[in-house]
N, C-alpha and C positions, 0 to 999 in steps of 0.2 A: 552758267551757274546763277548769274542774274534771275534770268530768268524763271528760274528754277524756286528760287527763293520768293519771286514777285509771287506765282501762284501756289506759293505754303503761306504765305500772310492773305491773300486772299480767300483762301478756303479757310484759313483760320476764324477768320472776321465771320465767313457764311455759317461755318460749324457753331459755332457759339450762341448765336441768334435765338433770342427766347420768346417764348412765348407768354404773351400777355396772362398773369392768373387770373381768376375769376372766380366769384363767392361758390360756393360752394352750395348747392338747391337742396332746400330743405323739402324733403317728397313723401309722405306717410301713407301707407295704404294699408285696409279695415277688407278683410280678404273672410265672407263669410259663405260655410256650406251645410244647409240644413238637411239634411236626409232622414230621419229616427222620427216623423212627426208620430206624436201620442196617440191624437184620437182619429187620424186620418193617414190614409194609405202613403205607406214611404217611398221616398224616392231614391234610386240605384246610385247616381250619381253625383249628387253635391259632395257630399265626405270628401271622395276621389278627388273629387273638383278641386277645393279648394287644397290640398295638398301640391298639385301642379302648379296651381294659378300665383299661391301664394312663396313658391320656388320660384318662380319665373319675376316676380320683382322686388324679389330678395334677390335674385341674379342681376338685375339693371339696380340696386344701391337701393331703394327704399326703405326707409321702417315702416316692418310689417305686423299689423295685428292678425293675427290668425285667430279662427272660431268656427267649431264643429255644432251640429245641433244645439241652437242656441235658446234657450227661454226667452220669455219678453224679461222677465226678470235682470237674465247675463246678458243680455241684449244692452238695458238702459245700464249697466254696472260698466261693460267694454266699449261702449260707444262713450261713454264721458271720458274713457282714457285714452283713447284715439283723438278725441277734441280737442284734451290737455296737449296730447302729443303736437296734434295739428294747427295749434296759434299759430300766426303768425307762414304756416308753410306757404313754401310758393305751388306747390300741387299735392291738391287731395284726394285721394282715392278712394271709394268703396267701390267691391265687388262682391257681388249677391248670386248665391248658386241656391234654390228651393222655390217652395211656392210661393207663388204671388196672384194675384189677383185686383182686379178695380170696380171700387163703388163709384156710381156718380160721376166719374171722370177724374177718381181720384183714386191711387195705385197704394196700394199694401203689399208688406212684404209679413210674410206669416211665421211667428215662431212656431218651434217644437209642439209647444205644452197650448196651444192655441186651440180654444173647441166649436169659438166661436157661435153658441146654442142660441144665445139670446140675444136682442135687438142691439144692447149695451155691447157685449162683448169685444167689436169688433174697435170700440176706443178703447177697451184695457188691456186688450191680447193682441190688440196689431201694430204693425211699425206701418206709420203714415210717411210712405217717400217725399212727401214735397219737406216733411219737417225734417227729416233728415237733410236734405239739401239747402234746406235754409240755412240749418247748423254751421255746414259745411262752410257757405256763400259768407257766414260771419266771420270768419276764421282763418282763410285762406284766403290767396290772389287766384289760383284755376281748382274749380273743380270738376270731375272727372265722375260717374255714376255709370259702374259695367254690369247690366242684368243679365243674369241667364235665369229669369223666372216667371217666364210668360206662359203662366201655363191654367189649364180650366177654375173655374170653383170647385173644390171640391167636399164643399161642406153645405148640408141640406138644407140649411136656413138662408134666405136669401134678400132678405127683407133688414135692415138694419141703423142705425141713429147716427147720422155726421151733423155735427151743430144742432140745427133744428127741427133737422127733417130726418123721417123715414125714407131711406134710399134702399132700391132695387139691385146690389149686386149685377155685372155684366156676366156673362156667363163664360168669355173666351178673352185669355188676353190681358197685355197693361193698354192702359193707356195713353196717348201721346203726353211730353211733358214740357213745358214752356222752361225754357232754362233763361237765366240773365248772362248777360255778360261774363263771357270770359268761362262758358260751362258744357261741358261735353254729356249727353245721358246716351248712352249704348243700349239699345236691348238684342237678346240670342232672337228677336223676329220681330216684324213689321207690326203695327200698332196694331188689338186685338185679335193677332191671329198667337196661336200655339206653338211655343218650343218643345223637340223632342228630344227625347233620351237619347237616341243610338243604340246601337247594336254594343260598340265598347265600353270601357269603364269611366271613360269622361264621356259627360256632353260633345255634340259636335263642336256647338259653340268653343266650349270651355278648351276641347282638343286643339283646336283651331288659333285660337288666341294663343295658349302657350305654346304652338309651335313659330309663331307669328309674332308676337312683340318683344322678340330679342333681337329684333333684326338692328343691324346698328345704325343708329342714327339717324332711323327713321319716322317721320312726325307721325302720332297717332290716327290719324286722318289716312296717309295713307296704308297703315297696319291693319285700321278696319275696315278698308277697303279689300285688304287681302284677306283679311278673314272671312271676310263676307261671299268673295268667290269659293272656299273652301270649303265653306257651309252649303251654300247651294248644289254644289257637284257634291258634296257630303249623301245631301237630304237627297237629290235628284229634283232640286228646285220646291221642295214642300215648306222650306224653312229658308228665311230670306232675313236674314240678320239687318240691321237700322239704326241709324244712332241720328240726335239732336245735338245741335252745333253754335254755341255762340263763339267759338275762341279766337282769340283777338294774336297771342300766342302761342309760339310755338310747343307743344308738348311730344319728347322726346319721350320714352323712356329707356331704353337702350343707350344712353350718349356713349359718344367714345372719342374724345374729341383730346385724347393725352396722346403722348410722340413716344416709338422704345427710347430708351434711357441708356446714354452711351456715351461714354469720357470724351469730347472732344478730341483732343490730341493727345498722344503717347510718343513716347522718345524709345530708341531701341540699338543696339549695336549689334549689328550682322557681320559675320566675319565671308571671306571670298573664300571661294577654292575647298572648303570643306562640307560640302550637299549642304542638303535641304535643313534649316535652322527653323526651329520652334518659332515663331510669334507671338506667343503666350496672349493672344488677345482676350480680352474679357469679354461675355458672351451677352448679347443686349438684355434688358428687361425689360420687358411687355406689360405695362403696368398696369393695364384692364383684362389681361390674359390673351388668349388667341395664340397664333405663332408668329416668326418673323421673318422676313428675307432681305437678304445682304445681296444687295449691287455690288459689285468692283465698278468703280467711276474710273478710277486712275490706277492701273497698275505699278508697281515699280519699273524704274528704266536702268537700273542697272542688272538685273536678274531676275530670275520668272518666278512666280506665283504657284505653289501647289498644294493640294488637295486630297491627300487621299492618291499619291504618288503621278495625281495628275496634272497638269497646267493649268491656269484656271487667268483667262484674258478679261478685258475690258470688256464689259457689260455682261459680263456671265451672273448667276445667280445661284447663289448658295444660300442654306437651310442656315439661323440666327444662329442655332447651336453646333452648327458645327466651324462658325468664328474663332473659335478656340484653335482649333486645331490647324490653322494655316502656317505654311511654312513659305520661306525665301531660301531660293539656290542660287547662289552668287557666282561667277563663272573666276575661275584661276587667275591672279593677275592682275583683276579690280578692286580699287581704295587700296592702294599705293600710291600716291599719299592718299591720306583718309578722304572719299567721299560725300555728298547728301545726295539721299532720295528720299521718298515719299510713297504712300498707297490711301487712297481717298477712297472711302466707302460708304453706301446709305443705308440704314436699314430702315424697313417698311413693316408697318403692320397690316392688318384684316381691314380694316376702316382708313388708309387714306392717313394715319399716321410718318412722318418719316423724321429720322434725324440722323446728324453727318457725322461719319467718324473721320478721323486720319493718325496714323502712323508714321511717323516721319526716323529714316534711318542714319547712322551714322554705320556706313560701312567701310571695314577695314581691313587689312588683308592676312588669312589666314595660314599664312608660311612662315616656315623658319622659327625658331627658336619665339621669336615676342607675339607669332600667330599664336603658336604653342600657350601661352602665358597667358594670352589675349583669353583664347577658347575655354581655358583650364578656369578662366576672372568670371570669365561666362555662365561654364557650368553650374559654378558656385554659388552665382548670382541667382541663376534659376533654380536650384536647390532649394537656395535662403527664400525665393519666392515662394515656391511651391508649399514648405515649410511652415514661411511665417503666413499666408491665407487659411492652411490649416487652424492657425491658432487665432485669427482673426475669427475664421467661424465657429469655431468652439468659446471663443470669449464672448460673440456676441450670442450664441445658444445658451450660456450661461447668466448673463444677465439677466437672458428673460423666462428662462425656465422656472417655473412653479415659483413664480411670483405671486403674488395676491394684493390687489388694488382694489380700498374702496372707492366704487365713484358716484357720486351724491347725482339724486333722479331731481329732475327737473328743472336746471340750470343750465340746457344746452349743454353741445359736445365737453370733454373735459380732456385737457393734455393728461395725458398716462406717464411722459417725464422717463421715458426710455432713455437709457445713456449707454450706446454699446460702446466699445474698450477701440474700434478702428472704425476709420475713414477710408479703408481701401474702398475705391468706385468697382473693383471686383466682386465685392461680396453685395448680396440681394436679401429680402426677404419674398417670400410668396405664401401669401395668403390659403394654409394647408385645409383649417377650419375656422369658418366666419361664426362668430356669435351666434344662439339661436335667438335672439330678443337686442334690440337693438342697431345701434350704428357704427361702423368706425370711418375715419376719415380724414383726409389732410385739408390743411389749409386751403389747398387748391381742388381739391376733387376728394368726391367719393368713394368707399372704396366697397368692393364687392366681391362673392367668395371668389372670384376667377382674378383677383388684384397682387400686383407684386409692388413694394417699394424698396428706392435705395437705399444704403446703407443711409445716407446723408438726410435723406428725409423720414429716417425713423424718429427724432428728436419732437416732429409736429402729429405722431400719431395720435390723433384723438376719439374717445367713444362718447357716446353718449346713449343711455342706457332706456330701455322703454318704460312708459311712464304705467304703473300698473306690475310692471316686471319685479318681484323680491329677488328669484333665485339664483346661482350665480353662473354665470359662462362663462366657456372658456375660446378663447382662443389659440389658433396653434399654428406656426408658422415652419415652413421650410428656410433654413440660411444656404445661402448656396453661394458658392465661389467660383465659376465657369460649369462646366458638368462635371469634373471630377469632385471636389468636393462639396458635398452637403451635411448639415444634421439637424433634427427638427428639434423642437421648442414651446414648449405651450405654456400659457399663464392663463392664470385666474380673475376674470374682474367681478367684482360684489356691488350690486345696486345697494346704496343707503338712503334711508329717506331722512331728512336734515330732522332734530327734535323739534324744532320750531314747526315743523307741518304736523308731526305727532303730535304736542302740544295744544299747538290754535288751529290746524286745520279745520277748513268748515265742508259740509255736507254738498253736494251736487254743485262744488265750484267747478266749473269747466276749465280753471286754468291749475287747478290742486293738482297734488299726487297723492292724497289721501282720502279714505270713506270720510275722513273728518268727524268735527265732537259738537256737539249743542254745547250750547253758549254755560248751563251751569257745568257742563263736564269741563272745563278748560281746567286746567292744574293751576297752582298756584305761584309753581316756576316759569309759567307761560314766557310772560314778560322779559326775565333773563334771559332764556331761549332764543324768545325772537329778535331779541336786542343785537344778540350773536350773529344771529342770522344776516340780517341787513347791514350789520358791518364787515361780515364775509365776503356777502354778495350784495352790495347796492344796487344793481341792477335787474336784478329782479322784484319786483313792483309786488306779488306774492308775500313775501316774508315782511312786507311794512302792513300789508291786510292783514295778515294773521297777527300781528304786533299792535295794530290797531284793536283787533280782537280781544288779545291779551290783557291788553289796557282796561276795556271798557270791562270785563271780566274782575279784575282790581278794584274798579272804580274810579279811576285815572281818567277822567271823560274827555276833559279840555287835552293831555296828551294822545289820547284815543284817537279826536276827532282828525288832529294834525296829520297821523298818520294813513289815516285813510284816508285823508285826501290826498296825500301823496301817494301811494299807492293807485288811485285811482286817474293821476295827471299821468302816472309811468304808463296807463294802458290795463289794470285790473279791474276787470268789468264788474267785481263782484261787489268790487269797493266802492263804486258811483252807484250802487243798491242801495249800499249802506249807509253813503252820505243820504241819502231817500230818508231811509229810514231813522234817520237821526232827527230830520226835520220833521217825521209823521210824528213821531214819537217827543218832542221839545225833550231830547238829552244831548245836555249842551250846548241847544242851539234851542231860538223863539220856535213854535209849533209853526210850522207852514206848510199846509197839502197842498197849494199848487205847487212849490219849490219842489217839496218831497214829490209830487208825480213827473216834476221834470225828468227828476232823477231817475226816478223807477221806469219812465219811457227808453230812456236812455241803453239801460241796462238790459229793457227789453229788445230794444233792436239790434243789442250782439248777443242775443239767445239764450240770455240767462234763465234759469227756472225761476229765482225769486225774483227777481227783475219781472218778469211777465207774468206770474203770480199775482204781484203786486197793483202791479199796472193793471191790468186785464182785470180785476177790482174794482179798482177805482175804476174803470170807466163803464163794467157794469153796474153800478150802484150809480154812478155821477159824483164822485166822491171827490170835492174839488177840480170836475172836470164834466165836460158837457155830458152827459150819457152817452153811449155806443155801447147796446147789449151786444149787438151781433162781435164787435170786434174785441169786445172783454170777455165773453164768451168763447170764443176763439183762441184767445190768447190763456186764458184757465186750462182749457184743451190740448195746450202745444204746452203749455209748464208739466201737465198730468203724463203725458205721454213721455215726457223727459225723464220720469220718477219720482217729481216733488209731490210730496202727499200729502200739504197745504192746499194746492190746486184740487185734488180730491178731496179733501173734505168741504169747501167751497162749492166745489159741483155738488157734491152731495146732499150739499144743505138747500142747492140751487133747485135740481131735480128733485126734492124731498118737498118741497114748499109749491114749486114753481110760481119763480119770481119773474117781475117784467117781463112778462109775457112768453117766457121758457114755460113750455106744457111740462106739467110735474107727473112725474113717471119715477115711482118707486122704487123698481125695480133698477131703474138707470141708476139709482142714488145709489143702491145696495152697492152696484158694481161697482163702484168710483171708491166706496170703504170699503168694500173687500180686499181690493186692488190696494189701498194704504195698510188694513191691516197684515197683507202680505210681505209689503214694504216693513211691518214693525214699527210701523205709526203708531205712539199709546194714544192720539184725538181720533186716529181714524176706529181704535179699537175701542174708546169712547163712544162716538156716535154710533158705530156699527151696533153695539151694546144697549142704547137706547130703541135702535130699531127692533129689537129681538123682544126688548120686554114691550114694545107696544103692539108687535107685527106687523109695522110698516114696509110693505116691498119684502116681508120673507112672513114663515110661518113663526106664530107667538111660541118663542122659547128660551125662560125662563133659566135654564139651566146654563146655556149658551151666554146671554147677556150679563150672568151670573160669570162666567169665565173670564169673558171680554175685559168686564173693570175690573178684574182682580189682576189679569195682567195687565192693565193701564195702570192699576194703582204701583204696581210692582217696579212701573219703569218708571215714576213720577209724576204722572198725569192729573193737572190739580183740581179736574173736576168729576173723575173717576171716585174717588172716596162718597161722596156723596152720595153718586148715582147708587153704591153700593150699601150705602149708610142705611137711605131707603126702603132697599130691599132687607133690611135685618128690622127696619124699624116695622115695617108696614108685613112680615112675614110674606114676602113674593118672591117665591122659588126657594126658599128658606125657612129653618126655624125661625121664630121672630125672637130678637136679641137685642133687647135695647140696651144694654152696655155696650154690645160691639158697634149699631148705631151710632151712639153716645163719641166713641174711640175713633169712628171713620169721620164725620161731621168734625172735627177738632183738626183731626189730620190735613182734612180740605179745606177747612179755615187757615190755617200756617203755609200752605201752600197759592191761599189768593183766591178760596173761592166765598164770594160774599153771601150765594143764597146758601151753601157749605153753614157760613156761619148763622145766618139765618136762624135757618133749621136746625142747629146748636141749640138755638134759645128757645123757638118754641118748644122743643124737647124740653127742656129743661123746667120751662114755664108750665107744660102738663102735669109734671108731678105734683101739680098742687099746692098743700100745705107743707111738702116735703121737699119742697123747691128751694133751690140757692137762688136770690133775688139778682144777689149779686153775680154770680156767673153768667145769670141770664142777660143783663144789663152790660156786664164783658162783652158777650157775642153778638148784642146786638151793636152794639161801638163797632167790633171789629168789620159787623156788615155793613153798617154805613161807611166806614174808610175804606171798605174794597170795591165802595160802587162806584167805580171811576167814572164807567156809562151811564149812572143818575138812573137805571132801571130799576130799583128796589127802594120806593120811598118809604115800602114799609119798614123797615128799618128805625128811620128816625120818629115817625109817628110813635111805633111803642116804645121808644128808649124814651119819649118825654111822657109816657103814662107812669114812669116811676117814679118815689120818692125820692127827694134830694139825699137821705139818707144812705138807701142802697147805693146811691150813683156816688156817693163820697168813697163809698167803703169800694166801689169795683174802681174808682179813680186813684185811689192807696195802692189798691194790687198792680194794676197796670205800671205806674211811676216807680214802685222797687222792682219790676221785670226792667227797666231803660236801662241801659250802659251810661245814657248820663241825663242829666238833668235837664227839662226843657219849661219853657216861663209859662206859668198860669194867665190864661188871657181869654178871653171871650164867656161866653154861658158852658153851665157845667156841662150841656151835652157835647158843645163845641168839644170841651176839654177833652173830654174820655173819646170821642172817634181822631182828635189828634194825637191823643196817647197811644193807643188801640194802634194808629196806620205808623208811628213810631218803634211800638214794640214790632209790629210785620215788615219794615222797611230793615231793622235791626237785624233780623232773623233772616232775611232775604235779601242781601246787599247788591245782588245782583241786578243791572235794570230792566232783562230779560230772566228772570228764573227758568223756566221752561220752555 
């Protein structure tokens, strides 16, 4: 009996044995299939494609962005949300199903709506793979790039503009790609040869893979090695799959590295002499799915093991679910006085999982009158069990039936705060429907639509919802209590986006979850908002930038700046932009452009648009910084390609002029503001509009340029008015209407434009003997306070050809427009352009208007 007892406390100790947890891999994958192209022949298989591809690692736990026929447009719209998503992850993924092709040694992937006609095109319609993988490389610890789009040109134009040169189109093929550390690039064939469709509805490639990278547990490396055999015997060796290899780590993505889930010990009272007795054992859970099987390690020694009315010995092997069902037959006679035994069992999963059960019996004898009593104690017991599991899983199917949870996007996973009603280690969940957007997951692991957990670890279920995602999903779970009872379950969770990101959110932030708002659109509850925000979530670095935002928006500078530097120490790249621009700009801080291009470099090497905007600026000008056309250039290029359409009007102005030795090519320029006015640029649809009324790079069309600043003026744009002014003043494209002139010139003065106001005066000064002297003398004040850049000296020249008379009486008007009173000091003309830049600082509080 010693000894009997020695090995129940031994196998107790080994059963219980846990396994170390472990964080939890944050893994994103950007799963795109372009098939529907516009103006060039479609291809059969991407759509297909990506519906596989992007199931198959939504089956191994990732967040998945999924995307059919994509424009360059949705293209830069879902790759900033897969960016946001991807901070910080330890594996990033894109997978590319369509056409591709390589200039120069440099690989494009082609949207839909792509026509590619002219030299220009292929910077505003194509996706340049190295910037994508730069993105990537800023963002993440491994990235991952799987092609299947190696395939001809198939667009007639072949001749085309990368940086500063005219490049030749190859004709077959990507081209090889130098990855950095820690970076996997895949292509469906060897460098400049051709993938093929297939005879089926995936690619080979794409077939191949998603039969292939669910293998469990096994490193990527060696999955596209198998792929790679699969494709060859596929093609009959036509098509020879290849991929580039910096990884330093391991990349899984299949893990399976959890153990079934099984009560260590259970206590049981078997009575002798009356057959085969129920077990009621509980039936393991496989908590990455798969199946199980059960060892008998140790059988009982006082009576035998059965099954399905059969014996069932040491090292036999049964199915996980039919654990339930086992019975003990105790022989007449035994546990007189009362016995112990034991039955020691392992169950195993698919992957090399195992963990121990045991059983342990009090056996005791089932005759006479107190067997009777014993058996009848029994019955009752198992009834009350059977019973009370039932209501266990009905309370926990209750709990979480048609619940409805909001959970806030962009703050990492979030507890969902389930409380079911038991702790029986018998009852389970299994994961019936996974989200279609999004993540769920435990403290210790992932979880994925084949996932089951225990009752006990429903308490840490956590989601975390995709970023970009509004609509709501559901998930729906099976409760089950050995195989006899189950019922299912579903609830609702709703992505919210916090008001503080509707409020201050900014445009093309890589770590947003919003389109975001220009700087006058910020509401004026901003501030509250985002106040909320950061004492919600102080750890999110996010809600202290848009708080910063909010501030400088108020005019709160010295609180503004504070918070964006703190924002910017937590890790928000957009914020150490802004500290840039705080110092390009002296708000709040001394004026300092080296300081300010620190910052701007800064922001540029974690792949911000305005960050490298900026930067790539200054260092094609020399702007506080040695000159480097080539690499500001460059860096304009990879901002434009992101969607900033700052970076496009830049170029535009760059190839419209051609400066520093950039050949000016009109037509380059056209594209770069087309491409913003697509975007809903009002400066791109400014300058586009100037090109139309001169015919620069397009044909002269009046009516069109005519359109252009009516909707720039429409959305704000402060030096649209004028452009428009012009045209009414001067009759080009128009009736000639010098009141509506008159009306637009005014509008563009209040809004900050100096030759706007300018041209105010001389209007006004044409009329002659019918002339306000004095309004004219207004406009020109206001033009001299809004030449910050000292380019318009005409200005102060004729405001001192006036009499001190008129200048009294327009220095009367101006001081009853002030809110308050400011000290008379300097010469009268001084007076009136500090009046003048008082009354438009009054009227535009902001330090950014537009």
């Amino acid at each position: 009996m010693l000894r009997r007892c020695a090995f129940v406390a031994a196998f107790m100790l080994a059963s219980v044995t846990t396994f170390e947890a472990s964080a939890v891999e944050r893994r994103v994958a950007f799963v795109i299939g372009n098939s529907d192209y516009q103006e060039i022949s479609a291809l059969k298989n991407p759509a297909k494609d990506v519906v596989d591809v992007s199931n198959t690692f939504r089956s191994a736990g990732f967040d998945v962005f999924v995307a059919s026929n994509l424009t360059k447009l949705q293209f830069e719209g879902q790759f900033r949300n897969y960016l946001a998503a991807v901070d910080g992850a330890d594996v990033a993924v894109v997978y590319y199903s369509g056409h591709g092709f390589q200039i120069g040694g440099e690989n494009f992937l082609i949207p839909v709506d792509a026509s590619l006609k002219d030299a220009a095109d292929v910077e505003v319609q194509a996706i340049k793979l190295n910037d994508v993988l730069q993105q990537m490389r800023s963002k993440s610890k491994i990235q991952v790039i799987i092609l299947d789009a190696c395939r001809n040109n198939p667009f007639p134009r072949k001749d085309y503009w990368l940086r500063d040169q005219l490049i030749t189109a190859s004709g077959t093929g990507l081209a090889q790609v130098r990855s950095s550390l820690n970076t996997l690039i895949a292509f469906a064939t060897e460098p400049g040869a051709v993938a093929y469709d297939g005879a089926g509805d995936l690619s080979p490639f794409s077939f191949a893979f998603s039969r292939r990278a669910l293998a469990p547990n096994q490193e990527i490396r060696t999955v596209l090695a198998t792929v790679r055999r699969d494709v060859v015997e596929a093609t009959k060796g036509l098509q020879v799959p290849w991929e580039n290899s910096s990884l330093i780590d391991e990349v899984v993505l299949m893990r399976r590295s959890s153990r079934p889930s099984l009560p260590p010990v259970l206590e049981k009272v078997v009575l002798s002499g009356v057959g085969p007795v129920d077990l009621n054992l509980p039936e393991p859970v496989e908590v990455d799915g798969g199946s199980i099987t059960v060892s008998i390690e140790r059988p009982p020694a006082l009576g035998r093991l059965m099954l399905n009315g059969k014996v069932v010995e040491a090292g036999d092997l049964i199915q996980g679910k039919d654990l339930p069902h086992l019975q003990m037959d105790v022989p007449k006679g035994v546990g007189e006085p009362e016995e112990m035994d034991m039955l020691a069992y392992a169950a195993r999963d698919n992957w090399g999982g195992e963990a121990k059960g045991m059983l342990v019996f009090r056996v005791k004898s089932g005759e006479g009158a107190q067997g009777e009593q014993v058996m009848a104690s029994l019955e009752a017991e198992q009834k009350q069990q059977v019973l009370q599991r039932g209501i266990h899983v009905t309370g926990a199917a209750e709990a979480i039936e048609n619940r409805e949870i909001d959970v806030p996007v962009g703050i990492g996973a979030v507890a969902l705060n389930l409380d079911l009603p038991t702790d029986d280690s018998a009852v389970s969940l299994k994961v019936a429907s996974y989200p279609a957007t999004g993540t769920l997951s435990l403290p210790d692991r992932a979880l994925s639509p084949e996932s089951s957990l225990t009752v006990g670890e429903v308490e840490g279920l956590r989601y975390e919802p995709q970023i970009g995602a509004s609509a709501p999903v559901e998930i729906a779970f099976e409760i089950r209590a050995d195989s006899a009872v189950s019922k299912p379950a579903k609830m609702k969770l709703s992505p919210s986006v916090d008001p503080c990101d509707s409020a201050a959110g900014e445009p093309l932030d890589l770590q947003g979850v919003v389109p975001g708002l220009l700087p006058n659109e910020i509401r004026a509850d901003a501030v509250k908002l985002c106040e909320a925000a950061v004492k919600a979530y102080p750890d999110v670095a996010r809600f202290r930038y848009e708080l910063g935002r909010a501030l400088l928006a108020a005019g709160k500078v010295e609180q503004a700046r504070k918070a964006i530097q703190q924002a910017a120490d937590r890790g928000h790249v957009r914020a150490v932009f802004e500290l840039g621009y705080l110092y390009a700009t002296g708000t709040g801080v001394a004026v300092d452009r080296k300081q300010a291009n620190t910052f701007y470099a800064a922001a540029a090497d974690k792949g911000d648009p305005y960050g490298m905007t900026s930067w790539g600026r200054a260092l094609f000008h020399g702007s506080g910084v040695e000159r480097d056309t080539a690499k500001g250039l460059d860096l304009l290029l990879k901002a434009a390609a992101m969607g900033h359409t700052y970076a496009m009007n830049d170029l535009g102005a760059i190839f419209t002029e051609g400066r520093n030795g950039v050949t000016a090519d009109q037509a380059r320029a056209v594209a770069f503001l087309e491409a913003g006015v697509e975007r809903q640029d009002m400066y791109s649809m400014n300058l586009l509009g100037r090109n139309y009324l001169s015919g620069a790079g397009v044909d002269k069309d009046p009516k069109t340029a005519l359109a252009l600043f009516q909707k720039a003026t429409e959305l704000g744009q402060p030096y649209a008015p004028s452009n428009l002014a012009r045209m009414y003043r001067d009759g080009v494209g128009v009736e000639r209407n010098p009141a509506e002139a008159q009306r637009l010139f005014e509008m563009a003065t209040m809004r900050g434009d100096e030759y706007g106001a300018f041209d105010r005066a001389v209007l006004e000064m044409e009329k002659g003997e019918k002339a306000d002297q004095a309004t004219a003398v207004r406009f020109l004040a206001f033009a001299a306070a809004l030449d910050f850049r000292n380019q318009l000296p005409e200005a102060r020249t004729n405001l001192a050809n006036f009499g001190t008379k008129v200048k009294t009486t327009a220095l009367k008007q101006l001081r009853r427009e002030l809110k308050s009173k400011i000290p008379a000091s300097g010469s009268l003309d001084d007076q009136l352009v500090g009046a003048a830049r008082r009354v438009w600082e009054e009227a535009n509080p902001r330090r950014d208007v537009f």
